[in-house]
C-alpha positions as CSV (number, residue, x, y, z in Angstrom):
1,X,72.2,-10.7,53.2
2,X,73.7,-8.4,51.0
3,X,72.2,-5.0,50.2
4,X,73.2,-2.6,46.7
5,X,71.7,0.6,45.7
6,X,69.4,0.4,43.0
7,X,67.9,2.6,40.6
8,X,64.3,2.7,38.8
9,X,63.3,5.4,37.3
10,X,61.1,4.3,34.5
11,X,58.4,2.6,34.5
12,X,59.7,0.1,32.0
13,X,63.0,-0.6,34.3
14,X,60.4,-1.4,37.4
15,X,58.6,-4.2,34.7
16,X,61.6,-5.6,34.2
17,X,63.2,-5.6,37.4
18,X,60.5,-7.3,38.8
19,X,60.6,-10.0,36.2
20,X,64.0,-10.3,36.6
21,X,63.9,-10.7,40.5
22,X,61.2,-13.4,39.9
23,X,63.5,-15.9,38.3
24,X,64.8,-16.4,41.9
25,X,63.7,-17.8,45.0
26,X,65.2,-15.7,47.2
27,X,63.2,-12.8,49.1
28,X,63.6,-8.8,47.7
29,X,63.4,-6.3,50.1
30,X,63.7,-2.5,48.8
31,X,64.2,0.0,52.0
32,X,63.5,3.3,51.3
33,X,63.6,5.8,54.4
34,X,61.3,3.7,56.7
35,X,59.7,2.0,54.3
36,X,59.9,-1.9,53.7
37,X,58.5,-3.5,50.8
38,X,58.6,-6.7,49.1
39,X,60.7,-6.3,45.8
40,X,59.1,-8.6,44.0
41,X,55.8,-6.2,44.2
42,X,55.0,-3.6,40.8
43,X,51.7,-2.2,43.3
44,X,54.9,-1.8,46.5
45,X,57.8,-0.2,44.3
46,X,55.2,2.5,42.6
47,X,54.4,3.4,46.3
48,X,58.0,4.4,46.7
49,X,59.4,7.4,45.9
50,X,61.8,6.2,42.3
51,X,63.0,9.8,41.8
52,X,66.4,8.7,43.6
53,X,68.4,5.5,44.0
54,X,67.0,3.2,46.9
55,X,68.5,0.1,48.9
56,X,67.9,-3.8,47.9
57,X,68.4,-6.4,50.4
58,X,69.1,-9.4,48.4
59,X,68.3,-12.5,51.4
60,X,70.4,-15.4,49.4
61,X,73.1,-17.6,50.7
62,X,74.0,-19.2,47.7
63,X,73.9,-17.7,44.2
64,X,74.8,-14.2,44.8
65,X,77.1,-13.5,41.9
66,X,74.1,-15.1,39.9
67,X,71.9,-12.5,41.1
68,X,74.2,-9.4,40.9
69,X,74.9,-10.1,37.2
70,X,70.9,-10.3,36.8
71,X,70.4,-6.9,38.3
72,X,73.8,-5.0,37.2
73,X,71.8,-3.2,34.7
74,X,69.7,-1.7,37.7
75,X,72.6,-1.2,40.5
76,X,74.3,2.3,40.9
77,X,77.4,2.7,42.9
């Protein structure tokens, strides 16, 4: 599991990040305080609170740099 800080403040960037994260089977978690939600979810992220960066578990064991090129537009350091 690897996990990156991601940022989605418009509602645009939450569209595409989910259609994005879609093109792979691999499970999305986004971890914000206590909250766990599935990242693959528009209704779950819009229940978060976007107006800060939160925390993607990415749960792959092959295909990783795949992935991270997908979502660079999204990460923040």
């Amino acid at each position: 599991m690897k996990t990156v800080r991601i940022s989605l403040n418009s509602i645009d960037k939450v569209k595409s990040f989910v259609n994005d994260l879609t093109k792979f089977d691999v499970d999305f978690d986004l971890v914000s305080g206590r909250y766990v939600i599935d990242a693959k979810s528009i209704m779950g992220i819009f229940s978060l609170d976007l107006s800060k960066p939160i925390d993607l578990n990415i749960h792959a064991e092959t295909g990783l740099d795949t992935i991270l090129t997908t979502l660079a537009p999204y990460i923040v350091e």
